[in-house]
C-alpha positions as CSV (number, residue, x, y, z in Angstrom):
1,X,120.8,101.5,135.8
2,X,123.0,102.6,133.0
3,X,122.0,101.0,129.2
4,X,124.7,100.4,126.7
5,X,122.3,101.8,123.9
6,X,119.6,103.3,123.0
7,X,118.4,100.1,121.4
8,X,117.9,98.4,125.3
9,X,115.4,100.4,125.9
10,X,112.8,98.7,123.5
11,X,110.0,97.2,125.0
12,X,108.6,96.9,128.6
13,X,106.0,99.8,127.8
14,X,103.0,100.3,130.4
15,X,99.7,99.5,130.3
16,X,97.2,102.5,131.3
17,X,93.8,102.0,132.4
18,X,91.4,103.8,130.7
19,X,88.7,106.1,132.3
20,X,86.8,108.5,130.4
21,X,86.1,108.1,127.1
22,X,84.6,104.3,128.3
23,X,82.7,105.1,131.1
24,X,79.5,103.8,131.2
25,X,80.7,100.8,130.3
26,X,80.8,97.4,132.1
27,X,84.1,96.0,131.2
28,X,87.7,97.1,131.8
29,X,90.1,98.9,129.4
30,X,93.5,99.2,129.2
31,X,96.0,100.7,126.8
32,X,100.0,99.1,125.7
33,X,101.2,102.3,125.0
34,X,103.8,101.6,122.8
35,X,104.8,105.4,122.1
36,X,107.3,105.0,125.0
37,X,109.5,103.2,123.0
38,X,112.8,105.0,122.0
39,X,111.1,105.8,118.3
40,X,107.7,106.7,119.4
41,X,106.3,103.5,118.1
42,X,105.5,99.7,118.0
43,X,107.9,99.5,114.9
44,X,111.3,99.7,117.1
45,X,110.2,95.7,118.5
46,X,110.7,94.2,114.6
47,X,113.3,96.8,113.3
48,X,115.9,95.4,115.9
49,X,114.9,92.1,115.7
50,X,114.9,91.8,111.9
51,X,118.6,93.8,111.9
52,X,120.1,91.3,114.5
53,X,118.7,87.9,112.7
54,X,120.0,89.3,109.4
55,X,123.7,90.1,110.7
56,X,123.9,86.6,111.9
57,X,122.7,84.6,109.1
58,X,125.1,87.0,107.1
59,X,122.6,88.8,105.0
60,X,123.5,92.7,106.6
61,X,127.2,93.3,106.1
62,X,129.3,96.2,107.9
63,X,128.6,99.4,105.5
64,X,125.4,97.5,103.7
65,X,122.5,99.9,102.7
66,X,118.8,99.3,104.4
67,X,116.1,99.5,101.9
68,X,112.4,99.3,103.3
69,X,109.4,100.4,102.4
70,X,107.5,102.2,105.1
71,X,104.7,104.1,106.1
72,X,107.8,105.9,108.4
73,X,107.5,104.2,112.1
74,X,109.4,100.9,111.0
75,X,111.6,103.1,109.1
76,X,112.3,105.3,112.0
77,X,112.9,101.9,113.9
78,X,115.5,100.8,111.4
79,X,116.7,104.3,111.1
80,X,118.0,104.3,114.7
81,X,119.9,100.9,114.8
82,X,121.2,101.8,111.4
83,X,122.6,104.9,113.1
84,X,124.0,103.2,116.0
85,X,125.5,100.4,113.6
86,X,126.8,102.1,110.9
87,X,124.5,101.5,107.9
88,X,123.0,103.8,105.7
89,X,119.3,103.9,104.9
90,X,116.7,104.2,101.9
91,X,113.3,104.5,102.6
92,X,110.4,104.1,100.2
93,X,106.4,105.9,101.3
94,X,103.7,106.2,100.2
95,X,102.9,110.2,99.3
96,X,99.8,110.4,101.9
97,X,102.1,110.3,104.7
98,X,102.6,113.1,107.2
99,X,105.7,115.8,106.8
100,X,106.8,115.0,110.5
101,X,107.4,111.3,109.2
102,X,109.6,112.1,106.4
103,X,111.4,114.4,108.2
104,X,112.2,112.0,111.2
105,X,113.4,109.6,108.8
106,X,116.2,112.3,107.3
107,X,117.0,113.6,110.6
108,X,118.3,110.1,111.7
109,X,120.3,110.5,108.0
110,X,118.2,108.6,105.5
111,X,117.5,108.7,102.2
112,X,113.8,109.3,101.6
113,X,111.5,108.2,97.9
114,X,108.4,109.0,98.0
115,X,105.8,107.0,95.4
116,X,102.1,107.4,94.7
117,X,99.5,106.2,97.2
118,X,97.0,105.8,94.6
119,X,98.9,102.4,92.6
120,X,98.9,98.8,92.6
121,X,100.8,96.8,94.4
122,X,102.7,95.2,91.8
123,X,102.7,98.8,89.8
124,X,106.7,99.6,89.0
125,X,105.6,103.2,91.0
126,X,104.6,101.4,94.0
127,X,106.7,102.0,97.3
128,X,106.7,98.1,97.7
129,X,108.1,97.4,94.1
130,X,110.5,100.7,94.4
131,X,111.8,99.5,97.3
132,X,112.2,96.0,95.9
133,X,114.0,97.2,92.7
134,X,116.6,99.9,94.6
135,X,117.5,96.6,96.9
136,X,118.5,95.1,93.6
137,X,120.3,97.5,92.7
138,X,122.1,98.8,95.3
139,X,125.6,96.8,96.2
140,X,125.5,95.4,100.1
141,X,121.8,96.7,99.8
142,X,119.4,94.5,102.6
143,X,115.8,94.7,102.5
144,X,114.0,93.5,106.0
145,X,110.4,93.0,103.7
146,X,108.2,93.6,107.0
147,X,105.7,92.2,104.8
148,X,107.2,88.8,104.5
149,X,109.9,88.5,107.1
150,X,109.1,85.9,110.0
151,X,110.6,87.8,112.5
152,X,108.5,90.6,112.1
153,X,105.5,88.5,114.2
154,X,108.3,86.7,116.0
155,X,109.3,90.2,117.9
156,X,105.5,90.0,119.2
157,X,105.6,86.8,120.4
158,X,109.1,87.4,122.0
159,X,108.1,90.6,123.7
160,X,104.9,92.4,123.5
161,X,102.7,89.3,124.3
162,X,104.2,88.1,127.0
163,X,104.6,91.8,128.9
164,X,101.0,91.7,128.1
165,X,100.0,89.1,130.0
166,X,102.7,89.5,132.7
167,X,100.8,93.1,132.7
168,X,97.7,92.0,132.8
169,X,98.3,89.0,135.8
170,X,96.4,86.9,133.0
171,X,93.3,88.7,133.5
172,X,92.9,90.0,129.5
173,X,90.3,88.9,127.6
174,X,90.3,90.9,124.6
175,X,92.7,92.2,122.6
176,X,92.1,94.9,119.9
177,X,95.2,95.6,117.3
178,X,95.2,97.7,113.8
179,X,96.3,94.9,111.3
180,X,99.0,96.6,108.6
181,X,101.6,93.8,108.2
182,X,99.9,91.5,110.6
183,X,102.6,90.8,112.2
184,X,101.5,92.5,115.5
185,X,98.3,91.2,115.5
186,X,100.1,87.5,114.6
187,X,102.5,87.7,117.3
188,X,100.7,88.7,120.3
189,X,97.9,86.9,119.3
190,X,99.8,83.6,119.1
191,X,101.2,84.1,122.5
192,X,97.9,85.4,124.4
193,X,96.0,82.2,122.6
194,X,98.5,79.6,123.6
195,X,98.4,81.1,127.2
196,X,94.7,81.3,127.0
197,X,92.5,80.1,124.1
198,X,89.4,81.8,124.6
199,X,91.3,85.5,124.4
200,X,89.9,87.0,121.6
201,X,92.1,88.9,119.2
202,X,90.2,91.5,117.0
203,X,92.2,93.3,114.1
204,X,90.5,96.6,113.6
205,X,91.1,97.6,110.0
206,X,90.1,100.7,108.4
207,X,87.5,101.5,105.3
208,X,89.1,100.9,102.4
209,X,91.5,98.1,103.0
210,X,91.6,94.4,101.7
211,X,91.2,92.6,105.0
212,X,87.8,92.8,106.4
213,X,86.6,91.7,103.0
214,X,89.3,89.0,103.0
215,X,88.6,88.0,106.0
216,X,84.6,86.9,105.7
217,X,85.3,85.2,101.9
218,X,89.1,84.4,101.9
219,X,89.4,86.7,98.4
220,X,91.4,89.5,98.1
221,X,89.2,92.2,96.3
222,X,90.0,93.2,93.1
223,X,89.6,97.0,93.9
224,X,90.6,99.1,97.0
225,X,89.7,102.8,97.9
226,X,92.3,105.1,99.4
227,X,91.7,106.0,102.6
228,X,93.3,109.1,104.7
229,X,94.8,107.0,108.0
230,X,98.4,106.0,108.1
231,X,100.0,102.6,109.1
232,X,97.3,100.4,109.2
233,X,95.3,98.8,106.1
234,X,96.7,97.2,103.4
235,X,96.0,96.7,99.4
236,X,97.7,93.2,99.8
237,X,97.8,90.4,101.9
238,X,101.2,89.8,103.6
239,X,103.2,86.6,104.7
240,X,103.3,88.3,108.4
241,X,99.6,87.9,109.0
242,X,97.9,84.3,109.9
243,X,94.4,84.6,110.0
244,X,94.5,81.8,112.4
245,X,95.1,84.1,115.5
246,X,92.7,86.5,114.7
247,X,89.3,85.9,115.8
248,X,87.5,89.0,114.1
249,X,88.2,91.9,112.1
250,X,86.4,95.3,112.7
251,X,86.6,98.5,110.5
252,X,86.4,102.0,111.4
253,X,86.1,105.5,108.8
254,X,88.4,108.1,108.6
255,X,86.5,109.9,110.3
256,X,86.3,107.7,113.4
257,X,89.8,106.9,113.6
258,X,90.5,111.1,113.9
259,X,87.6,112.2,116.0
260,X,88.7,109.1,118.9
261,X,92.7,109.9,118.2
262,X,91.8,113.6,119.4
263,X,89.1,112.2,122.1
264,X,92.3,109.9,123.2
265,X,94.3,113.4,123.8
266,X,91.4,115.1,125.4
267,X,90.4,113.2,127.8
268,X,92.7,110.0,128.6
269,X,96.3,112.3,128.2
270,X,96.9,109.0,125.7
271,X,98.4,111.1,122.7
272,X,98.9,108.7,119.4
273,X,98.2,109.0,115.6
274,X,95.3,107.7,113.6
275,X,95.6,104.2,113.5
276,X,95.5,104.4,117.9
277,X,92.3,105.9,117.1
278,X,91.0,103.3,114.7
279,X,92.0,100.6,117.2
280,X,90.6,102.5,119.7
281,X,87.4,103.3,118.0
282,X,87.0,99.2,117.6
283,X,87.6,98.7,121.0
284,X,85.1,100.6,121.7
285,X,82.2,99.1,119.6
286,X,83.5,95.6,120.8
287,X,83.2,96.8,124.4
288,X,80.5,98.4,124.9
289,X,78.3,95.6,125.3
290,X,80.7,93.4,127.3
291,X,80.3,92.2,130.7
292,X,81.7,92.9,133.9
293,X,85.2,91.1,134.5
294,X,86.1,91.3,130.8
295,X,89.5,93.3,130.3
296,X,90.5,94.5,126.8
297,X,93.6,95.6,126.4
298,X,94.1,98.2,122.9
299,X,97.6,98.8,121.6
300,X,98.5,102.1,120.9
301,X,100.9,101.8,118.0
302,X,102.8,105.8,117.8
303,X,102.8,108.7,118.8
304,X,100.3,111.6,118.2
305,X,103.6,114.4,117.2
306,X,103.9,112.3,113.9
307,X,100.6,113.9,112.6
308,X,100.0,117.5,114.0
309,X,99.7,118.9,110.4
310,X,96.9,116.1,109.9
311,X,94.8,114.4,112.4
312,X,95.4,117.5,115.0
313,X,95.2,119.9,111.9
314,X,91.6,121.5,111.8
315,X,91.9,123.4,108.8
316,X,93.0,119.9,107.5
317,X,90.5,118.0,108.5
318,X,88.0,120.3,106.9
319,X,90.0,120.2,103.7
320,X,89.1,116.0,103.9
321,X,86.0,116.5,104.9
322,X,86.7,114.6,108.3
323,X,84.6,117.6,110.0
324,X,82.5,120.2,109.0
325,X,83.4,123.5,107.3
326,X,83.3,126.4,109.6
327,X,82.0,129.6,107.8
328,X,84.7,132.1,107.6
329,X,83.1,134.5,109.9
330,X,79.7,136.0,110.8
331,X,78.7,139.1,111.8
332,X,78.8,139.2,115.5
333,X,82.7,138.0,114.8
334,X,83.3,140.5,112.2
335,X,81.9,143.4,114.5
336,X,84.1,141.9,117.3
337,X,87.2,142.1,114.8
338,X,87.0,145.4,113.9
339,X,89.5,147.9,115.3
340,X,90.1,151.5,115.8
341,X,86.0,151.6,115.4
342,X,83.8,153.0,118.2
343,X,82.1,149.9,119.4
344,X,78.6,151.8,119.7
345,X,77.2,152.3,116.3
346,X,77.6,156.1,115.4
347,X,74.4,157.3,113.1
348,X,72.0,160.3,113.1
349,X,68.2,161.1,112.9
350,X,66.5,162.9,109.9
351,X,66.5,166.3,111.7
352,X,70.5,166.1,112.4
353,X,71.7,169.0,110.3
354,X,73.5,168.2,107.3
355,X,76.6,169.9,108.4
356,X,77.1,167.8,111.9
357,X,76.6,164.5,109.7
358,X,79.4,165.6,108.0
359,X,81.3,166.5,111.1
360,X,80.9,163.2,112.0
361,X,82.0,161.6,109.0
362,X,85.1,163.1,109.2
363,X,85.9,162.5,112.6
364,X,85.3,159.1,112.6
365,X,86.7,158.3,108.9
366,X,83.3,156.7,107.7
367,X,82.0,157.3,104.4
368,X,78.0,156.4,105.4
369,X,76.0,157.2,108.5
370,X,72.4,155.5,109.3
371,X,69.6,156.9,109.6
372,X,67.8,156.5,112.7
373,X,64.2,157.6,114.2
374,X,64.1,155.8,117.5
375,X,65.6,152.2,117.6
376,X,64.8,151.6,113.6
377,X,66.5,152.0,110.6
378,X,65.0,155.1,108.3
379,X,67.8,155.6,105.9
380,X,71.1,156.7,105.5
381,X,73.3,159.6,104.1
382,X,76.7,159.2,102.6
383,X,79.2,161.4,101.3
384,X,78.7,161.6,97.9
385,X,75.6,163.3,98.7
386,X,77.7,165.8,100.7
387,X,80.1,166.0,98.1
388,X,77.0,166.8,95.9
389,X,75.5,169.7,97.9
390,X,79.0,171.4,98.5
391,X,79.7,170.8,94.3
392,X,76.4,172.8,93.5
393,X,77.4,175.9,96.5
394,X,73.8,175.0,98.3
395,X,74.0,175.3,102.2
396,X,75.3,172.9,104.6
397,X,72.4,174.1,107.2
398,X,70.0,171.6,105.7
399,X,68.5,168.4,107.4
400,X,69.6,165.1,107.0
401,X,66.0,164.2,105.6
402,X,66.5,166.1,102.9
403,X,69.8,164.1,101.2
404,X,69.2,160.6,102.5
405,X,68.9,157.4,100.8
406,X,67.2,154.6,101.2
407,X,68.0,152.3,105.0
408,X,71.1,149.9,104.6
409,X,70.0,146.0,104.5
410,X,69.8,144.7,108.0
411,X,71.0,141.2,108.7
412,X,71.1,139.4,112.4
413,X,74.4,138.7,114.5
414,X,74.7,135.1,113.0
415,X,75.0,135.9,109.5
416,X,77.3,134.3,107.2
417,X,79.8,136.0,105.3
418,X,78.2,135.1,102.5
419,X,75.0,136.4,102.9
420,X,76.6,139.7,103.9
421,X,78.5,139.6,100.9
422,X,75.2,139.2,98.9
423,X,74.3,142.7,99.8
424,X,77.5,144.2,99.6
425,X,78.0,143.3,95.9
426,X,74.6,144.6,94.9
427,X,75.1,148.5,95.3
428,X,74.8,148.7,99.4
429,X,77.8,150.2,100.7
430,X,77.4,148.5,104.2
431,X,74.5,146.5,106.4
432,X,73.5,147.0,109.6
433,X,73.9,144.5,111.9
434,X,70.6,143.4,114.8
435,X,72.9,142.3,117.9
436,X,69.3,140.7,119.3
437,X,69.3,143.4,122.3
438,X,68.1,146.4,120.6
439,X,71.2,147.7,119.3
440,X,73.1,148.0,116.0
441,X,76.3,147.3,114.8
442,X,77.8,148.0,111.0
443,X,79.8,146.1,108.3
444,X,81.3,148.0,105.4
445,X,82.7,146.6,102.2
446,X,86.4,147.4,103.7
447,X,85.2,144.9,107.0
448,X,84.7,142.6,104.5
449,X,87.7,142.5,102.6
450,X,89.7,143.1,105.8
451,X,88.5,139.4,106.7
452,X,88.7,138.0,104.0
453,X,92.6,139.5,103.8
454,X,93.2,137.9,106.9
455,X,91.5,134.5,106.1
């Protein structure tokens, strides 16, 4: 089969059984992975429909501009119809969203404004009110207004809900959605509740936004956090979303939505942003207690490429505190890192004559050697003590004994950077390094600024 466009291929994504990361548990899981769809994401369903109910009721004009704001999938959805249909595009977002997203948008040709995150809605700055004013502006300018356009949910009831429960052979008892606009959430759940009333739909929302609080007392609160996960949450409550269709709403951290985003990858091959892992990491506290026969079916908004420099960004991560700092190095990596070195630690004894210390010195371009008698640490001789003997004309014949200093600081394999650093910038000139089996290694003060160079 041969499609006119690109645009036929919305829709009719698979649902994938889940395996790993909910095993132990009695009830069955499923995924809509909606990343199959030509953009990568959920957004393509409403982009098309909104564009084809606006060029019949007139609104979208041959050459018209598209103005939306966007957190970037519905963009990208609007972006590619705009392309095959001849419109240009302007895209408002919020400045927390990923690199790869504003840079999809342009590649499909579209203009790209980026606002503060950190505003009111109604603030001038706001992507919503930037968007709203550019639309004003602009001659032939067409805003879709996911946020209040009926068609948005409509798509969901059309499409996704029924290919749901076709999917599912009517079997689904749950289903577990991230609630941005609503309008997924509205949709399906409209169509899985008028098939089956006892479905329950649960909007997972993350820490931060409006609805959970909304939700439980009907008030929007008068103050929001910022939160680090993209696409889902809002700081408003839209026209797309009826409460009436929703049976519960869950939240998840930051931190949560990450850590099951990358356990997603790992071990189901399911590869999608942060809010898949926040509706995933609801799923999975509504699940686990469920009983056998109960099917929950999680949609899996995007596509996991959209956020390599974030959610699959370690150093990231660590930057928000999402997980833990690593230490730069330790010892035992700083010892492994160290080239053109002899592995074994090169030192001598107190009787080793002051001449063959020297020998060594230069043969091996080190400016200390330890000290040893038997396996421990006596003292060490450097080579301004060297330089000292040959300044004054005394002989070279001399034992070591005689011209060393006090034993370098010894610190174990596991030691931070820090603490070798401690020693280091209090007059030692290196520390020796216990490897826990009896042997030695060393770390000069050019070790350590050769990794901290690198890092």
């Amino acid at each position: 089969m041969i499609h006119d466009t690109i645009l036929d291929t919305i829709g009719r994504t698979p649902l994938v059984r889940l395996h790993h990361l909910t095993a132990g548990m009695k009830a069955e899981f499923a995924a809509k992975c909606e990343f199959f769809n030509p953009g990568s994401s959920v957004k393509d369903r409403i982009a098309v429909k909104m564009i084809d109910v606006a060029e019949r009721e007139g609104k979208l004009r041959p050459g018209g501009t598209i103005v939306e704001p966007t957190s970037g999938n519905t963009g990208l959805g609007l972006a590619i119809a705009a392309a095959l249909k001849g419109y240009k595009t302007i895209f408002t977002m919020p400045d927390k969203m990923s690199k790869e997203k504003i840079n999809l948008l342009k590649a499909f040709g579209s203009e790209v404004v980026i606002c503060p995150t950190a505003v009111a809605p109604e603030d001038p700055r706001s992507y919503y009110s930037v968007a709203k004013r550019l639309s004003e502006e602009i001659p032939d300018a067409w805003r879709p207004n996911q946020y209040a356009n009926p068609n948005n949910p409509l798509a969901h009831y059309e499409t996704t809900g029924p290919e749901i429960w076709e999917q599912t052979e009517g079997r689904i008892t749950h289903f577990v959605v991230g609630i941005g606009t609503g309008g997924t959430a509205t949709g399906i759940g409209k169509y899985l509740k008028e098939k089956n009333p006892a479905v329950r739909v649960i909007g997972a929302d993350p820490v931060g936004s409006v609805y959970l609080e909304y939700f439980q007392t009907k008030t929007v609160p008068k103050f929001f956090k910022t939160y680090l996960v993209e696409g889902v949450g809002e700081d408003l409550i839209p026209e797309t979303i009826d409460f009436r269709y929703i049976d519960d709403v869950v939240q998840a951290t930051d931190k949560e939505c990450f850590l099951t985003a990358r356990h997603l990858a790992r071990r189901e091959g399911i590869f999608t942003g942060g809010s898949g892992g926040l509706a995933m990491a609801v799923a999975l506290k509504v699940g686990k207690d469920l009983p056998a026969g109960s099917l929950v079916v999680v949609l899996v908004p995007d596509t996991g490429e959209r956020y390599l420099s974030k959610v699959y960004n370690d150093e990231w991560l660590r930057v928000n505190q999402i997980i833990e700092p690593r230490a730069i190095a330790t010892a035992k990596e700083i010892l492994a890192a160290k080239s053109g070195q002899p592995k074994a630690l090169v030192s001598v004894t107190a009787g080793t004559r002051t001449s063959e210390a020297l020998e060594l010195m230069q043969k091996y371009e080190v400016s200390q050697l330890p000290v040893f008698e038997g396996k421990a640490p006596i003292g060490r001789v450097q080579e301004d003590e060297i330089i000292d003997l040959l300044v004054r004309g005394e002989r070279m014949d001399g034992e070591v004994r005689a011209v060393m200093g006090p034993p370098l600081p010894v610190v174990s394999a596991a030691a931070d950077l820090s603490q070798i650093a401690s020693f280091l910038s209090t007059g030692s000139p290196a520390v020796l390094v216990d490897q826990g089996d009896g042997s030695f290694g060393i770390v000069t003060k050019f070790d350590l600024l050769d990794v901290l160079r690198q890092k």
